[in-house]
N, C-alpha and C positions, 0 to 999 in steps of 0.2 A: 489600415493594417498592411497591404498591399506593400507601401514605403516601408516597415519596419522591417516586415520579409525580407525586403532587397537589401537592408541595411544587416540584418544577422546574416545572410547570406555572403557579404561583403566579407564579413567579420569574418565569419570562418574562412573563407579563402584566405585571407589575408596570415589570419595564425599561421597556414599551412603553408606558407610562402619558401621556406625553406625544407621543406619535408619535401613535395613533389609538384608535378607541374596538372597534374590532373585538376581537374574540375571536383570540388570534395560536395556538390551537389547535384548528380546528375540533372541533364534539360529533359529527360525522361519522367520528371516527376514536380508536381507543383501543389502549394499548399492550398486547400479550400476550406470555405468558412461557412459552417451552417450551423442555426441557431439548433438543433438539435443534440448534431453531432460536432458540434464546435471545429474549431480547427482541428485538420488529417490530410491526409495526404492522398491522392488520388495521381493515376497515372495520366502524363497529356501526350503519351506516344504509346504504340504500343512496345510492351517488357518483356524481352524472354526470360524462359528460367534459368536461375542463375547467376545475373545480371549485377550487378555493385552497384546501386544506388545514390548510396552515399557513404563520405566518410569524412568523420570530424577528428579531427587534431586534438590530441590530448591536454593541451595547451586552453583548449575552450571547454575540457568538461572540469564541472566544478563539483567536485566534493572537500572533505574537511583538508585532505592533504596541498590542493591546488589552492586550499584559503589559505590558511598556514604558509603556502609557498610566499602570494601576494602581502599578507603582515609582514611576514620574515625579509621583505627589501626595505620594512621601516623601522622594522624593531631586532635592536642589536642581540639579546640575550635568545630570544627565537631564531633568528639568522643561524648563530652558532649552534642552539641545540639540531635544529633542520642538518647543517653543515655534519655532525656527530654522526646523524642517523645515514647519511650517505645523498638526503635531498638539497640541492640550489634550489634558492631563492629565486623570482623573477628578476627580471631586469629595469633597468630602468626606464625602459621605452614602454613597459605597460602598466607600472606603474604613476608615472610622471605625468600623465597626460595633459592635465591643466597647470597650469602653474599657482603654486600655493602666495607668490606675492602680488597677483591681480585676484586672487580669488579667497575672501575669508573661510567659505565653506569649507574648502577646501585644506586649507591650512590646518581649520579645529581636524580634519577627520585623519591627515598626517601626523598630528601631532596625538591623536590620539593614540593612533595603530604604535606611534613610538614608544609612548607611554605605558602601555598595555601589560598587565602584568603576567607573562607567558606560562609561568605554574597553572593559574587559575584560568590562563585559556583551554590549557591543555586537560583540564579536569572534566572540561564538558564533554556529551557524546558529539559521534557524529551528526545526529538529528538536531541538537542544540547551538551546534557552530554553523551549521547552514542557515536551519532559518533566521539566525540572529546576523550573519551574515549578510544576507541576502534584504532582510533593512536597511543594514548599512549601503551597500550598493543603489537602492530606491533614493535613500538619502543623499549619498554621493554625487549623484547627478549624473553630468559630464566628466567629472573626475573619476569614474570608475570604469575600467578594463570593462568589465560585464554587463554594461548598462545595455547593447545588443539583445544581450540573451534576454535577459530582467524584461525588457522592454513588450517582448514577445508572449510572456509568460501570463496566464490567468489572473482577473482580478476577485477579491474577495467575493466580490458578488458572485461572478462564475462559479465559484466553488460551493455554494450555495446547497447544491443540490448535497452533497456530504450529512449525513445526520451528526456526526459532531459536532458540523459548523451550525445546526439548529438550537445548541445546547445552550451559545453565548450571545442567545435573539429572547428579548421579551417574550414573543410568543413562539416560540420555539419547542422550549419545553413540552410544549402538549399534544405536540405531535411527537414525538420522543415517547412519552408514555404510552401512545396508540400500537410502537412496535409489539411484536409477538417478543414474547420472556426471553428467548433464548438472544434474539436482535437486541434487546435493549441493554442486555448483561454486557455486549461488544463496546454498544458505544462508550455507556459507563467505564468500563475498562479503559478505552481510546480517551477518553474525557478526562479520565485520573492522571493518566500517560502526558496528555497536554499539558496540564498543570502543572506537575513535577519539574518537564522540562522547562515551562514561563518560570519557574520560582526558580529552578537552577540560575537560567541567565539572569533574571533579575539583581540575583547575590551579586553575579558575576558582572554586572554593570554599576553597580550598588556606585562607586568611590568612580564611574564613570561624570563626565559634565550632564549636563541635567539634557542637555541636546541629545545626547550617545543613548539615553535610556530609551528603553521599549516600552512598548505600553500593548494592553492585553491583544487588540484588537489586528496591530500592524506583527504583534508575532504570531499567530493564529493565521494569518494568509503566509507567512512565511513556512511555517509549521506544515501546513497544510498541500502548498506548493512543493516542499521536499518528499513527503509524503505518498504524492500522486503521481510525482514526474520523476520520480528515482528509479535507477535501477541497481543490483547488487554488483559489485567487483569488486575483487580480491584486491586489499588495499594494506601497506605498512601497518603492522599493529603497534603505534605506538600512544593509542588512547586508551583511557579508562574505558573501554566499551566494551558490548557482544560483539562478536564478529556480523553478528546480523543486520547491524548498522553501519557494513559497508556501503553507504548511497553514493550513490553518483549520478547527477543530473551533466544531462548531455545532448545538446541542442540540436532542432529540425527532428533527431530521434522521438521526441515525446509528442509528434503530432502524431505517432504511429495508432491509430485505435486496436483496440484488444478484440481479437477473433480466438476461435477452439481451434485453429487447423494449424498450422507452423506454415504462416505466409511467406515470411521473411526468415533470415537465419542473419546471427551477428557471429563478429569474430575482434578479438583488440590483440592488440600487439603493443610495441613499445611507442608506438608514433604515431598510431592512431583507432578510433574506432569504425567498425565499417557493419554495413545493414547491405543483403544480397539478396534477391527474390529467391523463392523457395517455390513457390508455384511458377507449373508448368508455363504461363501467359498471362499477363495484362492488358485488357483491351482498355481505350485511350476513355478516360475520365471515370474508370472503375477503380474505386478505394483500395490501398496497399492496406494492408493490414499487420501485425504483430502481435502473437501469442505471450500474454503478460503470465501466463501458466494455469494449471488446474483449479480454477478459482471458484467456488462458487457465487450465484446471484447476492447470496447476502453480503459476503467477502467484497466482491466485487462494488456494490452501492454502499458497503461502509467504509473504503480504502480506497475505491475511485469515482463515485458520485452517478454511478450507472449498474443497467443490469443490462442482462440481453434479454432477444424476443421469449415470450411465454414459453415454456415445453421446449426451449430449443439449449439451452444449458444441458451436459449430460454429466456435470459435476456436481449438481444440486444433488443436496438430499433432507434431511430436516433430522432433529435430533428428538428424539419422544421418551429422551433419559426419564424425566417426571410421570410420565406414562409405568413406565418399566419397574422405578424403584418401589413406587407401589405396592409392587405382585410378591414382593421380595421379606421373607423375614430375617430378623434379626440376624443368625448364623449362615444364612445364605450372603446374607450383606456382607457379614465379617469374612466369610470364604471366597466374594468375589476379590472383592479387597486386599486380602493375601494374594490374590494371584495378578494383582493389577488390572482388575478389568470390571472394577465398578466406574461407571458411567460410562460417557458419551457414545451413548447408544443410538446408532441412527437407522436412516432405510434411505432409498430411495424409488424410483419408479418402478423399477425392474427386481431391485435386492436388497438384499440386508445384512448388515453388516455383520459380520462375525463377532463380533463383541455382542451383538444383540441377539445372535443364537443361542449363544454360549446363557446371558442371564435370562433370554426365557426361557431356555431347557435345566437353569438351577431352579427357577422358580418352580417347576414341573414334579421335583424331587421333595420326599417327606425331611421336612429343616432337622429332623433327630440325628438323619443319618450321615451329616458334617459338623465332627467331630475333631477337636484341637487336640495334636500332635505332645503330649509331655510340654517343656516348658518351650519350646522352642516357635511357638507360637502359630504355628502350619495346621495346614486344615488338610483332614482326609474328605474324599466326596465318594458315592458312590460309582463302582467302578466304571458302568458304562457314560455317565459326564464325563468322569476321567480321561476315556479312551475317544469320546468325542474332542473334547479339548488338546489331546497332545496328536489327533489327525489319524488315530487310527481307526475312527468307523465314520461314518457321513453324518453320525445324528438324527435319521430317519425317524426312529421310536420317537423323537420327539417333535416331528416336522408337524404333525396334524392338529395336537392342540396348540403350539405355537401360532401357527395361522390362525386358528380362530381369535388369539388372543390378539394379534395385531388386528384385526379384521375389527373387533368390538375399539382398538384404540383410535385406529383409520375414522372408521365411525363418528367418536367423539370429536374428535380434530376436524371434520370435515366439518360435522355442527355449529362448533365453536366459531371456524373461521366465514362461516355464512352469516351468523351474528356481527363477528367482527366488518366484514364488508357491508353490510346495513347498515352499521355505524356508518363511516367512513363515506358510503353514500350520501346518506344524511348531510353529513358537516360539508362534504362537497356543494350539495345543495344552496344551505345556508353561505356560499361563500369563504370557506375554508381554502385557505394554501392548496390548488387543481395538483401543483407538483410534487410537491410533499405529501400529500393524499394521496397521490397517485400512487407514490413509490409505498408508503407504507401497505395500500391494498394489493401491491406486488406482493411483500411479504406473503399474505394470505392465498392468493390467487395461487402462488409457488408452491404451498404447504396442500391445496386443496389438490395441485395438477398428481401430487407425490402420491396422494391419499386417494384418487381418484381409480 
């Protein structure tokens, strides 16, 4: 791994050859590999605060616009729409690398990009043109600009830890079914999400040669990899997407692991992207870090294959909507409804969340006394809900049975998940997936720390 490092590291400088004379990777900083915490970056000097780390050339990050650029040196009808939109195409120094009359492979995958039909490229999201992308580049070989970056990147196995990626394993599934309701609804979700985009590109390679086509397994690491190692910028809207699908993957940046403090601070411009210490000091072989945002543990292990230490997350909270709708009758339902604030009712260690004041203090009230407004469909409530809801009293009259009612829910939940980790003990036991086991009895462990 060692040689690849020095070999992406080459890379990037060399993009930057014209932009500036600096080092786009400070000697202040080098990658380490541990089988826990996989590749990150740790300081081998010490860093004041402040400091500029690194900065990578826009040239090597790749999202849908920098693929687009790369097609568009092969295909004339992309070229010109790119040209329209105000974007040039690459050149022919990083496209060209190998030559297509010593090299077959290479030929089919020019002649592909020529051929391509740019309507239906441009139909896919940003998440569909990477990962299917980013095959191609695996494929490519030495013929590809990005085979540096590629080369660096996770393999399917690594990604492992991910509960999606357990979906598309034999035995997979069954750990999948051990999450808690609320975890397992995510993956399902993530899981429908994958498929959609595989059957998009699929169409989309359909009248491709039978080499160019994808198969479930090599788009699921691609999928997966965009996924993980994205980060969001403000990018040309000229695709069918949400704007949410601005990803942009951006190398040596994605060894950053994910801390709660703001280690690091970035900044882009038109020539480059750059990462600058934010903490005070680095002493020499302590981990840089980078806040991926307010995530929680579950977020976190279903979107990046990891959680942090127990009790040390302060974004967790657990959702106990099932708990709540319960307590609830029929016209308290429809009244919270009207006002937007039926479900995701959560807590956490310390508090609770205002959506979950709000429906345990309706549930408090006699259901007669919310009443529909004429036809216009509005629910009156009585007045003091009311005036707790729009912030003009604290809610108090209804703090003490509320507590006991969470207290009796704490209660069950803490039950339930002492059940569930005897389970999961057990199957440990007997030889069950230690990793997979592990993380699901995180779930629990997390829900009991809330409840505790």
């Amino acid at each position: 791994m060692d040689e690849k490092i020095d070999v992406l590291q080459r890379w990037i400088q060399d993009c930057a050859a014209d932009l500036f004379q600096e080092a786009c990777i400070s000697d202040s900083i080098k990658v380490h590999e541990d089988r826990g915490l996989g590749r990150h970056l740790v300081a081998s000097k010490e860093i004041e605060r402040g400091k500029v780390i690194m900065r990578i050339p826009r040239a090597c990050m790749l999202n849908y616009v920098s693929i687009l650029q790369h097609i568009g040196y092969w295909n004339q009808e992309l070229r010109s729409y790119l040209k329209r939109k105000g974007i040039i195409p690459v050149t022919k120094k990083v496209e060209e690398i190998v030559s297509s009359v010593e090299n077959d492979d290479e030929s089919m995958f020019q002649n592909m990009y020529r051929t391509l039909n740019s309507s239906n490229l441009l139909e896919l999201s940003s998440t569909q043109i990477i990962a299917w992308y980013l095959v191609m580049i695996v494929r490519r070989k030495d013929g590809s600009f990005w085979k540096p970056f590629v080369e660096v990147l996770p393999s399917l196995d690594e990604l492992r830890t991910l509960p999606i990626a357990w979906s598309f394993e034999k035995q997979g599934s069954k750990y999948i079914k051990l999450l808690p309701d609320g975890f397992f609804k995510k993956v399902k979700e993530q899981s429908d999400k994958f498929q959609e985009d595989y059957n998009k590109v699929c169409k989309f390679t359909e009248s491709l040669d039978e080499r160019m086509k994808i198969d479930l397994e090599s788009f699921l690491w691609g999928w997966l990899v965009c996924n993980t190692r994205c980060i969001y910028l403000n990018l040309p809207d000229f695709l069918n997407q949400d704007s949410k699908e601005n990803f942009t993957m951006v190398p040596y940046v994605d060894f950053l692991n994910h801390t709660l403090e703001e280690h690091c601070t970035i900044s882009v411009n038109r020539r480059y992207f750059s990462v600058s210490t934010a903490k005070s000091n680095y002493n020499v072989s302590e981990q840089i870090y980078f806040s991926y945002g307010p995530h929680t543990d579950d977020r976190l292990l279903c979107d990046y294959g990891f959680m942090l230490p127990l009790g040390v997350n302060i974004w967790n909270d657990l959702d106990i909507t099932t708990f709540i709708l319960k307590l609830l009758k029929p016209l308290q339902l429809e009244f919270l409804r009207s006002i937007n604030f039926l479900g995701e009712y959560t807590i956490t260690k310390d508090s609770v969340s205002f959506r979950t004041e709000v429906a345990l203090a309706t549930s408090q009230e006699v259901e007669s006394n919310f009443v529909v407004r004429g036809h216009t469909g509005e629910y009156t409530c009585p007045r003091r809900l009311q005036s707790f809801i729009d912030g003009y009293s604290d809610g108090r009259i209804y703090c003490l049975k509320s507590s006991k009612i969470l207290d009796v829910i704490k209660k069950e939940i803490l039950t339930s998940c002492q059940e569930r980790i005897q389970n999961i003990e057990s199957l440990q036991e007997k030889g069950g997936d230690s990793v997979r086991l592990g993380a699901v009895k995180r779930c629990y462990l997390n829900a009991q720390f809330i409840c505790g």
